[in-house]
N, C-alpha and C positions, 0 to 999 in steps of 0.2 A: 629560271623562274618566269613564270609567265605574266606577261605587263596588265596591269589594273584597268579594265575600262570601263569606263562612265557615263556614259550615254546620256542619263536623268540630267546632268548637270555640266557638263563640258562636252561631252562628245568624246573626250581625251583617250588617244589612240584608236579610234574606230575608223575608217576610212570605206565612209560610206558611198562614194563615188567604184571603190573597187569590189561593193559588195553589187552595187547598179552595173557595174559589166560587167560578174561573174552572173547573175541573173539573164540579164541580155543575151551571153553567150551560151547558157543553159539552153535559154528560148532556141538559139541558132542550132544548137546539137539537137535538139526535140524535132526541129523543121527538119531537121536534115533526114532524121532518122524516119518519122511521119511526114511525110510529106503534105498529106491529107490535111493535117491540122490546121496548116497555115490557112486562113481565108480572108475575108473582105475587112473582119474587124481585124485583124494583126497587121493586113495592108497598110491601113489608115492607120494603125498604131505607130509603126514604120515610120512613116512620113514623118514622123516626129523624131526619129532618131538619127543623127550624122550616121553616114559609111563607115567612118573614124572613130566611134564611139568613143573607143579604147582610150584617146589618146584628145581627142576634142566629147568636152560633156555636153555642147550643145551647138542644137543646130540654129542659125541667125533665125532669130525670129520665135523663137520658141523655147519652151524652158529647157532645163538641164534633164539629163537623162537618170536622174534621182527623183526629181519629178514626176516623171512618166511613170518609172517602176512604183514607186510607191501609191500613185493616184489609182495603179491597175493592178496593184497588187491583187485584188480577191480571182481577178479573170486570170492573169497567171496562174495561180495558186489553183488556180479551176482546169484550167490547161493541163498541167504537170501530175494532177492528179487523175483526171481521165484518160493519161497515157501511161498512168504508176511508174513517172519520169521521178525514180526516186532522189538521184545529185539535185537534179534542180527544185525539187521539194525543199531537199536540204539547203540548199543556197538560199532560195528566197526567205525558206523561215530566218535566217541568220538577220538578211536583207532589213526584214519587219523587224524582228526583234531589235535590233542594233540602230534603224536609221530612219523609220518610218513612223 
């Protein structure tokens, strides 16, 4: 049976830190794959996010990286669709839906 979650009102079982690094890692498969994509705004976007993401959610000085995703959710979402990067369509909508 699959667990109740509730977002509206708890949160209860959504783990929105592992929906912000499956996103992140989306973004990193997209770079890989396009290399092109990557530019000056994802640079700076960067800046913002630990090496480590995975395992550290932020880097000193700067918010968590649930933060980030969610503040840029529409430019991702712009990203993954002008490359018909369908997983990471799917991840992020999960991302919005669940945590944003």
């Amino acid at each position: 049976m699959e667990e109740l979650r509730d977002r509206y009102v708890t949160f209860a079982n959504i783990d929105c830190y592992k929906n912000a690094v499956d996103a992140l890692d989306a973004m990193k498969a997209l770079f890989t794959q396009y290399p092109n994509a990557y530019n000056s705004f994802w640079e700076r976007f960067y800046e913002h996010i630990p090496e480590n993401y995975a395992d550290c959610y932020e880097k000193e000085g700067y918010k968590d990286i649930l933060y980030y995703v969610c503040s840029n959710v529409f430019y991702i979402s712009d990203l993954f669709e002008e490359y018909d990067f369908e997983q990471g369509i799917a991840i992020l909508d999960r991302a919005e839906l669940e945590c944003c």
